[in-house]
PLY file of the C-alpha trace (Angstrom):
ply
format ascii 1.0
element vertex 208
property float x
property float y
property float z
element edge 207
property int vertex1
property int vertex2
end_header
0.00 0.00 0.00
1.02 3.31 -0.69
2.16 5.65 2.32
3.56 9.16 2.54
6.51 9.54 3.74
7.59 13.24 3.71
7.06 15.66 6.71
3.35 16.23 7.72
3.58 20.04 7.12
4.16 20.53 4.04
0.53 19.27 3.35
-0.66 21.72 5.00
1.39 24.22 3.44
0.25 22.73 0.40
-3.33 23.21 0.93
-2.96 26.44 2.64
-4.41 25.81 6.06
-3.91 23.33 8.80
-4.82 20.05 8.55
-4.12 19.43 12.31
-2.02 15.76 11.21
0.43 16.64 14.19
-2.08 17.04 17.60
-0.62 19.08 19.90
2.46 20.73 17.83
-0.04 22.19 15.49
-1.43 24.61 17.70
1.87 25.89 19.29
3.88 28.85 17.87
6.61 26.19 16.66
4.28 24.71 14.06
5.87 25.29 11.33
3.00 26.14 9.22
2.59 29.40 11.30
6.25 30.17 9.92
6.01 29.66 6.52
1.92 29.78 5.37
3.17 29.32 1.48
3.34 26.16 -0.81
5.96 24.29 -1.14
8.84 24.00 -3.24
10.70 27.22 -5.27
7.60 28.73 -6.51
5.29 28.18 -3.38
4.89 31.85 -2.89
4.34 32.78 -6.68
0.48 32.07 -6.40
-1.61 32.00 -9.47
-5.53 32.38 -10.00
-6.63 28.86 -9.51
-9.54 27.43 -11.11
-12.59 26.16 -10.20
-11.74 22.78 -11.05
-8.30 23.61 -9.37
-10.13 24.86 -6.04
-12.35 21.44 -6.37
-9.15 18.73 -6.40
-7.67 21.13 -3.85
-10.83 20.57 -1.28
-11.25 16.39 -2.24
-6.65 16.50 -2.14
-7.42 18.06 1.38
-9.67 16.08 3.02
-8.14 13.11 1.77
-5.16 14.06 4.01
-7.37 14.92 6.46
-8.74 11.55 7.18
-5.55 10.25 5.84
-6.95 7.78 2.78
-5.80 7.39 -0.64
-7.25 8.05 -3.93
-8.77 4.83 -4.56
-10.61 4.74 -1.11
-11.68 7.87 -0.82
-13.60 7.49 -4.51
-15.45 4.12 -3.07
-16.37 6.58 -0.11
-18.20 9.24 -2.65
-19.79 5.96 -4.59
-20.89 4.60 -1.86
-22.32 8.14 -0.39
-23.94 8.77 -3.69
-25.85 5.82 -3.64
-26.95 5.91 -0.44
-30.33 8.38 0.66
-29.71 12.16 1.82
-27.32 14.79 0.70
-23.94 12.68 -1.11
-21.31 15.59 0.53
-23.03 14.96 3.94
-22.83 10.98 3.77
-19.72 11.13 2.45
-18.23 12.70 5.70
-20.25 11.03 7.75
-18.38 7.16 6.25
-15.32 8.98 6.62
-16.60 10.03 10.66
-17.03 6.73 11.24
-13.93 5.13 10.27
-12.47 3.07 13.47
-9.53 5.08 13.36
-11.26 8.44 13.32
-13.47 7.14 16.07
-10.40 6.38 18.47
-9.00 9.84 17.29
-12.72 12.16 18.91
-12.72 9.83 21.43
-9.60 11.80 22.54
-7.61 8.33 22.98
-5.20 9.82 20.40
-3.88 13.15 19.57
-4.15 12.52 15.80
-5.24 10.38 13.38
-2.20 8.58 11.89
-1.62 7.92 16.05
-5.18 6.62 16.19
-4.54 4.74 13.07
-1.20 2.83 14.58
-2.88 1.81 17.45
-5.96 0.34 15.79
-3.23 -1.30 13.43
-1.61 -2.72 16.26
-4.14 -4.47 17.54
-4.97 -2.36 21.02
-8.82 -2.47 20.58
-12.08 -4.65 20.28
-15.29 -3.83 18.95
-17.91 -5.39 20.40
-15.74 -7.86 21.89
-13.96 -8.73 18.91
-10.70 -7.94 18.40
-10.17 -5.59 15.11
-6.88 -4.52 13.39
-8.62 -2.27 10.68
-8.53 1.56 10.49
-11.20 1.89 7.84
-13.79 -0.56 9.66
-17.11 0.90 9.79
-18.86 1.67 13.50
-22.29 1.21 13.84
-24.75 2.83 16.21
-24.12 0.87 19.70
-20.72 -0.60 19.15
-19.06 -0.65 22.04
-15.14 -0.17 21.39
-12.68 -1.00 24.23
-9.31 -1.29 25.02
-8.14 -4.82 24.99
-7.69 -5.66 28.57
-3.87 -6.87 27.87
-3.22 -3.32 26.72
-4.88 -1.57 29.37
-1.25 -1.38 31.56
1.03 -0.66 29.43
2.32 3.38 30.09
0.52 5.19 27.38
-3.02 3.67 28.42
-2.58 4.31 32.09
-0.93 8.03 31.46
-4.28 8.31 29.56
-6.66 7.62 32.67
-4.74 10.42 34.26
-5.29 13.10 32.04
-8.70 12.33 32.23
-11.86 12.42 30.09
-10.98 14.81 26.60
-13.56 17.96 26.36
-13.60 17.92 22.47
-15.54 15.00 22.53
-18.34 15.21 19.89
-21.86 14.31 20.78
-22.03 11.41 18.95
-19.51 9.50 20.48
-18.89 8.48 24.11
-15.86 7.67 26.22
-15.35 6.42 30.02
-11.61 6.76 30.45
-12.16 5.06 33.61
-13.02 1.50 31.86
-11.02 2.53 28.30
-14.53 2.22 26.97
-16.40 3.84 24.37
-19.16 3.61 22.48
-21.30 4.58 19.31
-24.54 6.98 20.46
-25.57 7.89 17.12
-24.26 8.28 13.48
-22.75 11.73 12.83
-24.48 14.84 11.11
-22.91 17.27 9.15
-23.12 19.79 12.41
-20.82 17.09 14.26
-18.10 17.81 11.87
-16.10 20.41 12.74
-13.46 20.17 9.57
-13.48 22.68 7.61
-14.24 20.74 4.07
-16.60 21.95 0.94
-17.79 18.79 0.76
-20.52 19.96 -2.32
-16.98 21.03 -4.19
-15.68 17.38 -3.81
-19.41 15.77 -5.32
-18.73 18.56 -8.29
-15.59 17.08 -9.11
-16.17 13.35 -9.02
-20.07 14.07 -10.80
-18.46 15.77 -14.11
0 1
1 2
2 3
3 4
4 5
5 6
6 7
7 8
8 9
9 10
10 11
11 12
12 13
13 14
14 15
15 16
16 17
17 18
18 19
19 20
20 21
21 22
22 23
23 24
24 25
25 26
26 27
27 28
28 29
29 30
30 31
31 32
32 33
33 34
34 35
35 36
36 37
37 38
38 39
39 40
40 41
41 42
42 43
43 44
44 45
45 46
46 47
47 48
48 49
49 50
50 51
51 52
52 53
53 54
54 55
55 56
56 57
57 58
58 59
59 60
60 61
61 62
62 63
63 64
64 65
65 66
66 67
67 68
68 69
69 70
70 71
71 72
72 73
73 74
74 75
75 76
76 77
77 78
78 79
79 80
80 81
81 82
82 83
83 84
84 85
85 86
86 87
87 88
88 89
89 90
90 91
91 92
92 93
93 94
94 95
95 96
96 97
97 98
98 99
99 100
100 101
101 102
102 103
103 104
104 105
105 106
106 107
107 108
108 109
109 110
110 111
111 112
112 113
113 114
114 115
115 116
116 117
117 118
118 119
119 120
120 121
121 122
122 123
123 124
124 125
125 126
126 127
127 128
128 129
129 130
130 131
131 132
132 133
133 134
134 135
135 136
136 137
137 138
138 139
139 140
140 141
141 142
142 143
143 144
144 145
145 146
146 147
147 148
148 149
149 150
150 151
151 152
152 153
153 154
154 155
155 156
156 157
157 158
158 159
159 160
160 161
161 162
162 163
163 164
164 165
165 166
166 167
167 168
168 169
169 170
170 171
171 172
172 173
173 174
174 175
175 176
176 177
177 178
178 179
179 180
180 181
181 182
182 183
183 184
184 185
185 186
186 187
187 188
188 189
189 190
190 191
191 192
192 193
193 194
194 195
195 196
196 197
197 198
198 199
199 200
200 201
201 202
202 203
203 204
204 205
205 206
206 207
């Protein structure tokens, strides 16, 4: 499978904003987005009048490195949003909400989603009971997602009970960082989503 490999930042140079792929370091003076806000590369600062189909790959290129998926899965996300009742943009988010690896990221277990994404990988969590190893699995209303109980003393899980329960918590989702314990309350609306995506841009792009 494919993987970036280069420093974080420079997507969000790239895109112009922050994509928040670092956690904490991103909203510190040191980022170093907030040091140099221009593209990339020699001619990063030489901006041009983009066009609108320009500004559309820039929004889907953007929130694909938002949720951290590649070309290929992100397009069976807008398929399977478009055939699916409701508004496509909206659905579309709301599959890519309720990836397992997002999930683990609002329930404040990790500070970003590639973290989130390791520790699924690595095999730290069950759903339901069941032991799952797969970022992109799809929550349902009432799983239950839990720390395996094998994993539940080693040093980064119990310096997570100290901190405490996270207050960015979205509605949707529930965590008891007593037990390591989460679980599903309902599926995510486009008000739950606090990335800021033009999600009607990205349905332009992939309808022409």
């Amino acid at each position: 499978m494919a993987k970036y490999t280069d420093a974080k930042c420079r997507l969000c140079r790239r895109e112009g904003g922050k994509l928040f792929l670092k956690g904490d370091k991103c909203y510190k003076a040191s980022c170093p987005f907030e040091k140099r806000p221009v593209a990339p590369g020699q001619h990063g600062a030489d901006r041009k009048k983009v066009s609108e189909y320009g500004l559309q790959l820039r929004e889907k290129q953007k929130t694909k490195r938002i949720y951290g998926v590649l070309e290929k899965q992100f397009r069976e996300y807008y398929e399977k949003a478009d055939r699916m009742k409701g508004i496509t943009g909206e659905n579309m988010l709301s599959l890519l909400e309720r990836r397992l690896d997002n999930v683990i990221y609002r329930f404040g277990v990790a500070v970003s989603r590639s973290q989130a994404r390791q520790l699924v990988t690595h095999s730290h969590f069950t759903v339901n009971g069941r032991s799952v190893n797969i970022a992109s699995y799809q929550v349902k209303v009432g799983d239950v997602i839990a720390v395996k109980e094998g994993k539940k003393s080693t040093p980064y899980f119990v310096a997570l009970k100290e901190l405490g329960k996270s207050n960015k918590m979205p509605k949707w989702v529930d965590f008891d960082v007593e037990k390591l314990e989460g679980k599903i309350l309902a599926l995510p609306t486009r008000e739950d989503i606090d990335s800021q995506i033009a999600e009607q841009m990205i349905v332009e792009l992939y309808s022409k």
